[in-house]
C-alpha positions in Angstrom: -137.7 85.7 38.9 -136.5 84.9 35.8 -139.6 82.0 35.1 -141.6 85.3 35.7 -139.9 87.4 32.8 -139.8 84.7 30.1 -143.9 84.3 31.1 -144.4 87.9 30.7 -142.7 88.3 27.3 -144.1 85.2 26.1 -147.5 86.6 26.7 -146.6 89.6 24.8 -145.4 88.0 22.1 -148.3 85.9 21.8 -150.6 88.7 21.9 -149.0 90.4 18.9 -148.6 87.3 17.2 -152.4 87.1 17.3 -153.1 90.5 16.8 -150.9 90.1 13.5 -152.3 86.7 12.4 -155.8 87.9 13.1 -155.4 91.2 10.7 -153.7 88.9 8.1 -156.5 86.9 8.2 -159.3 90.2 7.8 -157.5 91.2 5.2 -157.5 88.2 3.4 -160.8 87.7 3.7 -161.5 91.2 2.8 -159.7 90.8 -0.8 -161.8 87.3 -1.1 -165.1 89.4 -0.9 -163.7 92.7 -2.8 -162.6 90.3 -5.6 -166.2 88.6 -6.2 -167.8 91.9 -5.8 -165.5 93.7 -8.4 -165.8 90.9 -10.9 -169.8 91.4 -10.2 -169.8 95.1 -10.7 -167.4 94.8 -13.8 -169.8 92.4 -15.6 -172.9 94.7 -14.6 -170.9 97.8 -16.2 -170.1 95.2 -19.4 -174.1 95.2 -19.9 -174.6 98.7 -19.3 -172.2 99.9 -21.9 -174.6 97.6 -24.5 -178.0 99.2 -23.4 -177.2 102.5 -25.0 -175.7 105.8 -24.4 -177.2 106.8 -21.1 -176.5 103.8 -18.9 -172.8 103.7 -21.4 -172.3 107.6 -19.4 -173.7 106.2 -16.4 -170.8 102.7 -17.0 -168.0 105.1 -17.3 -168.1 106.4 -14.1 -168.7 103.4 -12.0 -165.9 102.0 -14.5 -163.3 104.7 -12.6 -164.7 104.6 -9.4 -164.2 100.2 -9.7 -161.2 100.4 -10.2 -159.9 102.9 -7.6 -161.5 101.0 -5.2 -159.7 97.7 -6.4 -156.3 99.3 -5.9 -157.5 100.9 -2.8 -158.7 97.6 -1.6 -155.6 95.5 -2.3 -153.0 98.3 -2.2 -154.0 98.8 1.6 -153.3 94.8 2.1 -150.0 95.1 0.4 -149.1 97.9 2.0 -150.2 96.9 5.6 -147.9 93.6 5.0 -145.1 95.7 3.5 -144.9 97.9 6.9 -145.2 94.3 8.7 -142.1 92.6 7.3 -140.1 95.9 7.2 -140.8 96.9 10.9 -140.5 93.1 11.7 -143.3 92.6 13.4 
């Protein structure tokens, strides 16, 4: 009976262990792929703000709406592994 019990919890365990490790690793490589695309939009809005004043208008919006997604992206990972250590999962 009690070989029984340590197998079930050990399978539980395992299955949020994975479950945990396998979001950790999304994330991760979520930030790797939000990073290189920031950096790429970030240079694109560098030369629109040279070719003039419509495509500088046209900058300053995608300028805002880069950065909110940069702290949406890596906010969400921080916060997500936040909640982790402090429910101790």
């Amino acid at each position: 009976m009690k070989l029984k019990e340590t197998a079930q919890n050990l399978a539980y365990n395992d299955i949020f262990d994975s479950v945990s490790g396998s979001l950790e690793n999304f994330t991760g490589k979520l930030q790797g792929i939000g990073l290189v695309t920031i950096v790429t939009c970030l240079a694109i809005i560098g030369f629109m703000f040279m070719f003039g004043e419509g495509p500088s208008r046209t900058a300053k919006k995608w300028l805002f709406y880069v950065i909110a997604g940069a702290f949406l992206l890596f906010g969400a990972a921080t916060l997500g592994s936040t909640i982790k250590d402090t429910a101790g999962f």
